[in-house]
C-alpha positions in Angstrom: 0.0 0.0 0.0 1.1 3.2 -0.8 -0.3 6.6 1.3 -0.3 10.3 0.9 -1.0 13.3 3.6 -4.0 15.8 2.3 -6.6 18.0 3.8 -9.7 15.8 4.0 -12.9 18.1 5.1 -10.5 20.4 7.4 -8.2 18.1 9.1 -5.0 16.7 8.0 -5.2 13.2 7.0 -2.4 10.6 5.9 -4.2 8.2 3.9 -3.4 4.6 2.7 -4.6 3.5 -0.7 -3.7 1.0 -3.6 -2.5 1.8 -7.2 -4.9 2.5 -9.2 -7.8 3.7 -6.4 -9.7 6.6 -7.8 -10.7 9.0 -4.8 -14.4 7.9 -4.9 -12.9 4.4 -4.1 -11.0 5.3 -1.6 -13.6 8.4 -0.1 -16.3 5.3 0.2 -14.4 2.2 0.8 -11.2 3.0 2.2 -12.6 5.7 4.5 -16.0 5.3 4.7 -17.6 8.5 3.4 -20.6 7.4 1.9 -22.2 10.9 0.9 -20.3 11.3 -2.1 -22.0 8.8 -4.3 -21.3 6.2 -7.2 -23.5 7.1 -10.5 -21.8 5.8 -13.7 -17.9 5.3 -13.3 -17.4 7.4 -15.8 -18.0 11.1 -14.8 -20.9 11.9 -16.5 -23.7 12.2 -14.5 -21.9 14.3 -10.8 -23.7 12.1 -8.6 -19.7 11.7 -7.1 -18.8 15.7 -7.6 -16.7 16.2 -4.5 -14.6 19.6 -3.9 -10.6 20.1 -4.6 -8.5 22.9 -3.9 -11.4 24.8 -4.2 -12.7 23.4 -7.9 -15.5 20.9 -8.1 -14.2 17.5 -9.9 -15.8 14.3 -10.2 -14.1 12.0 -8.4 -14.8 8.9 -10.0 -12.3 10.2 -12.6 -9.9 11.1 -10.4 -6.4 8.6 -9.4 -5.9 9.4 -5.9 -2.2 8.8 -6.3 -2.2 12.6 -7.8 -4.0 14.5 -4.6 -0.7 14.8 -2.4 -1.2 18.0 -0.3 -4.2 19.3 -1.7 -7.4 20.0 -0.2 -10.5 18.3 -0.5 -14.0 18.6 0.7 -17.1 16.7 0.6 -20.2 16.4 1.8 -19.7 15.4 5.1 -17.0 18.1 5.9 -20.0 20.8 4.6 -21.4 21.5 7.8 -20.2 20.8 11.4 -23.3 18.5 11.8 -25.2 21.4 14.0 -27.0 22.7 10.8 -27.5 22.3 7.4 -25.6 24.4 4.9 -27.3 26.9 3.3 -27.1 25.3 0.1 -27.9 21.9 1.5 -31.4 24.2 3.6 -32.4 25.9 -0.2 -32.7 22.4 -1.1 -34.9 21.6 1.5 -36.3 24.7 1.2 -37.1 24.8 -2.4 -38.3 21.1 -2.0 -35.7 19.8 -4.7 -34.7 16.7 -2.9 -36.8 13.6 -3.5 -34.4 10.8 -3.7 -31.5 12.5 -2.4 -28.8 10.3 -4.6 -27.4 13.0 -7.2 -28.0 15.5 -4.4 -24.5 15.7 -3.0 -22.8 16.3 -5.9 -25.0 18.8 -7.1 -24.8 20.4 -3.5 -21.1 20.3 -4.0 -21.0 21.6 -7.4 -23.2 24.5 -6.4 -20.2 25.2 -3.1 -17.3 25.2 -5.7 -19.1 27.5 -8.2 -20.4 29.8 -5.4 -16.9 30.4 -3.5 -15.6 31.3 -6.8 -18.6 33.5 -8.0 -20.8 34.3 -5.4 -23.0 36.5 -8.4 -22.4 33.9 -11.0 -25.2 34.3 -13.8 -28.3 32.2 -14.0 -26.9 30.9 -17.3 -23.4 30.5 -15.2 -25.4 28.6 -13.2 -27.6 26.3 -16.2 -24.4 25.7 -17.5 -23.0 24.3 -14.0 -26.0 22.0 -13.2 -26.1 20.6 -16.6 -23.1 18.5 -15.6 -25.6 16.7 -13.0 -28.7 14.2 -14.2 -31.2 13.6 -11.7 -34.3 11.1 -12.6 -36.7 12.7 -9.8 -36.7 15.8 -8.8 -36.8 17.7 -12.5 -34.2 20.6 -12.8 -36.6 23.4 -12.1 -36.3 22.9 -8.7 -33.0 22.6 -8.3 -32.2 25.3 -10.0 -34.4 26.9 -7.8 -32.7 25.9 -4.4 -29.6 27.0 -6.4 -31.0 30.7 -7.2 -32.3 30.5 -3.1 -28.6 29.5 -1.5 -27.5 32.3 -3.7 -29.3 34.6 -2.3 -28.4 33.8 1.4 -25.9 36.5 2.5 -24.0 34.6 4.9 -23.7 31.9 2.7 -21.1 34.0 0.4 -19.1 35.4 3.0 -19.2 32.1 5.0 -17.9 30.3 2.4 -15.4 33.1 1.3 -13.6 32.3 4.8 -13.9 28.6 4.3 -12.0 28.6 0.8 -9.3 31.4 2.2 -8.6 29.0 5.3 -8.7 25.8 3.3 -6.7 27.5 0.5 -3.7 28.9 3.0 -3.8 25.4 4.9 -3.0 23.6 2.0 0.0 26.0 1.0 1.4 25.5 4.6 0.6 21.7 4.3 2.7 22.0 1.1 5.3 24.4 2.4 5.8 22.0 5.1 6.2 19.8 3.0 8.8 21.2 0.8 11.4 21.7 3.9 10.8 17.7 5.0 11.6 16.5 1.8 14.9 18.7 1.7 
């Protein structure tokens, strides 16, 4: 087994994996976060959209070999378990959740895009979601609860923080780093 040290949902993790894992494998069966979920293998439908260094990637595509020192969130390290996000409450809110499965990633999607435009158009935002598929809820809604977390001011400046403090802990984490390996 081979491992690597990271940023998992805030804390500094050393993680042990196998050639070849993709980080869904190793997020759900490794670890045992089972919020980021398995669609189709293949990246297509988000359903395993999970966030790195700040961008939203589909882990199911990704060898987790390549994350050394980076920083990744999911859906588990959204909230502190007190309350629901605010994007994961305009879901509720705007009653786009039936199922739940594609849910996280869209939820997830919806962080990255928002911490990197908080004012991000409504096509920004079409464009964004199209990424996901979801069989129950229909997109209006969705795009709805999308529009609604927008609109929730702490949400933006919330999240701001979070990607500033995830952001300079990874460059210490890699700084760190840097002066071990010398």
């Amino acid at each position: 087994m081979e491992k690597i040290t990271l940023v998992l949902n805030g804390k500094k993790e050393t993680i042990y994996f196998e050639e070849g894992d993709t980080l869904l494998y190793v997020l759900r069966d490794r670890i045992g976060l089972t919020g980021t979920k398995f669609g189709c293998g293949y990246g297509v439908c988000g359903a395993c959209t999970v966030v790195v260094n700040g961008e939203a990637v589909r882990s199911c595509k990704v060898l987790f070999k390549t994350l050394e020192g980076t920083d990744i969130l999911t859906i588990e390290g959204l909230t502190d378990g007190e309350k629901l996000h605010p994007i994961q409450q305009a879901f509720v809110d705007a009653n786009a959740v039936q199922c739940g499965f594609c849910t996280p990633g869209i939820v997830m999607e919806l962080y990255a895009l928002f911490g990197k435009e908080p004012d991000a158009s409504d096509d920004r935002i079409k464009e964004v979601l199209s990424g996901h598929l979801c069989r129950c809820t229909g997109y209006e809604s969705i795009f709805d609860a999308a529009k609604l977390a927008q609109k929730t001011e702490n949400y933006s400046k919330q999240d701001k923080k979070d990607f500033e403090s995830a952001a300079k802990l990874a460059r210490e984490y890699m700084k760190k780093s840097r002066k071990e390996e010398k």
